[in-house]
N, C-alpha and C positions, 0 to 999 in steps of 0.2 A: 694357751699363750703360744704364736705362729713365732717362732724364728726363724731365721734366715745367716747358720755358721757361711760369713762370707769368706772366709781363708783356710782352708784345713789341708793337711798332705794326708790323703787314704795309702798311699804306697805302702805304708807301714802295718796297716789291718790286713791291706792284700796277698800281701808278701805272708802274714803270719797267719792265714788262712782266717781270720776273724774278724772280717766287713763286713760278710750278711749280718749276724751279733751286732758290730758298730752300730749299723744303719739303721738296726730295728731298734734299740736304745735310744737312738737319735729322733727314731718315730713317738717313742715311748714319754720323751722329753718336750716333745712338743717343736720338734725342728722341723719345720714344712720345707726346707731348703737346704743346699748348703753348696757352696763350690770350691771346687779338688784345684787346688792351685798347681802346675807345674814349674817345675824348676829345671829339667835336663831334661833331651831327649829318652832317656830309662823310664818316664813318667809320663811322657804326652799321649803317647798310645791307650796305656791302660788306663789314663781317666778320659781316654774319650771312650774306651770299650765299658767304662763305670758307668758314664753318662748313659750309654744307650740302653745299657740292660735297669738302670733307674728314671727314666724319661720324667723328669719335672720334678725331682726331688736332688739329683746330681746331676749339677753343673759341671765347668771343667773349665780352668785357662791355660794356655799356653805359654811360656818364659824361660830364660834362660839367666837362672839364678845368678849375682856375682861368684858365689861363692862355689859356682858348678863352670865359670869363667878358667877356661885356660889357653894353650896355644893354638888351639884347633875349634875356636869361640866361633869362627865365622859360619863354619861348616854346620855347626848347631845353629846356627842364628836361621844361615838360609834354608831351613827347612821351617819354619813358624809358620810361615805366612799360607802354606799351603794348607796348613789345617781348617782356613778360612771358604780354600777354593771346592773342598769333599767334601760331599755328600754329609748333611745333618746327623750325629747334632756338631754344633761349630762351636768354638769357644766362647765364652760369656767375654773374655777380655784376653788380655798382653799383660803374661808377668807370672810367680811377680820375676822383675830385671829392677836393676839398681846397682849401689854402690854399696862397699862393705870393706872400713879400715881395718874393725874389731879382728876379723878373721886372717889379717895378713900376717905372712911369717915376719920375723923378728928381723932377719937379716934386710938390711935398707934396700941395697941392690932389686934383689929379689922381688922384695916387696915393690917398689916401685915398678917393675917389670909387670906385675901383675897386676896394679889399680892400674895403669896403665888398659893394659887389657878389657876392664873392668868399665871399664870408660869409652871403651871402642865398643863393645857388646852395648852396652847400654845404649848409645848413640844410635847404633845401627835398629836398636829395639824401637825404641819411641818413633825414627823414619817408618820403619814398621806398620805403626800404630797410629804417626796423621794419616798415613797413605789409608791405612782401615778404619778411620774414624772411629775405633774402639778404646775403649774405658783400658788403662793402664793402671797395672796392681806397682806401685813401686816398695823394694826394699830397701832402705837407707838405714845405715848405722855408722855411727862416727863418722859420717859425712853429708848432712844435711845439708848443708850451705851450699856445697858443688852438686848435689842432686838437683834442688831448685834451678841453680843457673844452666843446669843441662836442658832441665826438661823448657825452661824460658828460651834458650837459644834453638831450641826443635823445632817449636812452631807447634807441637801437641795442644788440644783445648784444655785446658786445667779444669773447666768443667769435668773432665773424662778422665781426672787423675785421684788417686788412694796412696795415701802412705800408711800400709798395711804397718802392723802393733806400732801403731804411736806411740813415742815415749820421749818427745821432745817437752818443752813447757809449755807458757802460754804465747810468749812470744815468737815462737817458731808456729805455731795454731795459728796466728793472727799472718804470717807470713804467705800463710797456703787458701788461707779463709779469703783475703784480700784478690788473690788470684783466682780462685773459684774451687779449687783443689779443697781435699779434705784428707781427713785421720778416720783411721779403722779400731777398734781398741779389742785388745786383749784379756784375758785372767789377771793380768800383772794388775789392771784397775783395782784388784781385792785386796791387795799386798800392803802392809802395814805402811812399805818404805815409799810408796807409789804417789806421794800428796801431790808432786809436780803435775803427772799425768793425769790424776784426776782434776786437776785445775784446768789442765786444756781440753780436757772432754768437757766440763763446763762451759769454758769457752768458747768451744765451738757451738754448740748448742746441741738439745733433743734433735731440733729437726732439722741437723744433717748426720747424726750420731748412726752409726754402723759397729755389729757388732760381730765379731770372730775368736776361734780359739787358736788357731794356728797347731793346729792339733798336732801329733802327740808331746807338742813343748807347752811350756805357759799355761800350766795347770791353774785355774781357779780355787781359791777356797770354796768350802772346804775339803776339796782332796788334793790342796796342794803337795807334791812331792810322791804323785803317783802318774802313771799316763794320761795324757789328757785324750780326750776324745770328743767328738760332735758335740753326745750330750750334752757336756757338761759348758757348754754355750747358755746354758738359763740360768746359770752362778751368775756370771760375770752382768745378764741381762738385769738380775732381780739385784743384786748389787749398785746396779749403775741407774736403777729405776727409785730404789729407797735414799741412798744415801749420794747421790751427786745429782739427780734431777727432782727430785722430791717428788716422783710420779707414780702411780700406777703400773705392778707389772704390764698388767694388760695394755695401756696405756703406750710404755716405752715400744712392748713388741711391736703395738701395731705402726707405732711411730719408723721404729727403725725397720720394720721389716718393709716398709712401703719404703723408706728407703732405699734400701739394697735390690730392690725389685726396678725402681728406676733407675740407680746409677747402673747397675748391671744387665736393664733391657731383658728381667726375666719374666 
């Protein structure tokens, strides 16, 4: 069974000296792919140096997280775009960037000072990304509704857009499906409490259905409440093949790994 982990942070295996381990697990599980999302410049470097000592098996994007957004957001911003201009390998995509209420301090002032911000990064992210006609990873949390009317007001092709761990309903699926846009889904699919989200992976269907761990968060049953890692991207596959599509593992991977091989031009 060929997967394709579309969303993981390796910074965390790298840092702890245990990525070759990861990677080869990840071979062991049956992942033929996977792409190292970045969040801040502390990450774009070392997953394009991941990328090229893994050629075809790590990928890499380039973003500048909400939640890595602060007063010197531009200064990070204007450095993306050159990842595009050096020498291979190049980024699969933009992101992830987005918006993120959950993570704001409590104090209003504050907080507004910084979706503020958060909202200037992102803008300048998606200009970014029609100019590259590249695939954009977005982050939204507690802010769906003003994500959409950003990325609508950019001018970006929603064909080229992901709203990586989907955890909206149905009716936000139908909002993104209608534009061309999709959902990435998560481990949190296995979770007892999770019926919402598995109704808009329904929703949307098999054949736009993408699958990621967002690794080392959003652990899959059954190792929930341990690190998550690559592998563990064929829980959430074989999960989401038995009990929300009624399909065939084999089936789902090949469905969604051709997926993620076309949204991401791998």
């Amino acid at each position: 069974m060929g997967l394709i982990d579309t969303h993981t942070h390796l910074e965390t295996f790298s840092r702890a000296g245990t990525l070759a381990a990861t990677l080869g697990r990840a071979r062991e599980a049956g992942v033929e792919a996977m792409i190292a999302i970045g969040t801040s410049p502390d990450d774009w470097v070392l997953y394009r140096g991941i990328a090229f000592e893994n050629p075809g098996f790590v990928h890499y994007a380039v973003g500048l997280h909400p939640c890595a957004v602060d007063a010197g957001w531009a200064a990070a911003v204007a450095q993306i775009e050159n990842f595009w201009s050096e020498p291979s390998p190049r980024p699969m995509a933009l992101g992830e960037c987005g918006l993120d209420r959950f993570h704001l301090p409590k104090e209003a002032a504050e907080a507004e000072m910084i979706f503020a911000w958060q909202r200037a990064a992102f803008a300048a992210q998606l200009e970014i990304a029609k100019r590259l006609a590249c695939p954009v990873v977005v982050h939204s949390r507690g802010a769906f509704r003003e994500s959409v009317a950003m990325i609508d007001a950019s001018g970006v092709d929603w064909n080229r857009v992901v709203f990586h761990c989907f955890t909206e309903g149905e009716a936000e699926m139908a909002e993104l499906t209608r534009r061309g846009g999709c959902g990435s889904f998560t481990g949190i699919l296995t979770y007892k409490n999770a019926a919402t989200i598995r109704a808009a992976a329904k929703a949307q269907g098999l054949g736009r259905f993408m699958v990621e761990t967002d690794a080392p968060y959003l652990t899959p049953l059954p190792h929930r409440g341990k690190p998550n890692e690559p592998a563990f991207v064929r829980h959430t596959a074989e999960y989401a093949a038995k009990e929300i599509f009624g399909v065939s593992d084999e089936e789902l991977a090949l469905v969604s790994t051709a997926n993620a091989r076309k949204f991401f031009g791998i």
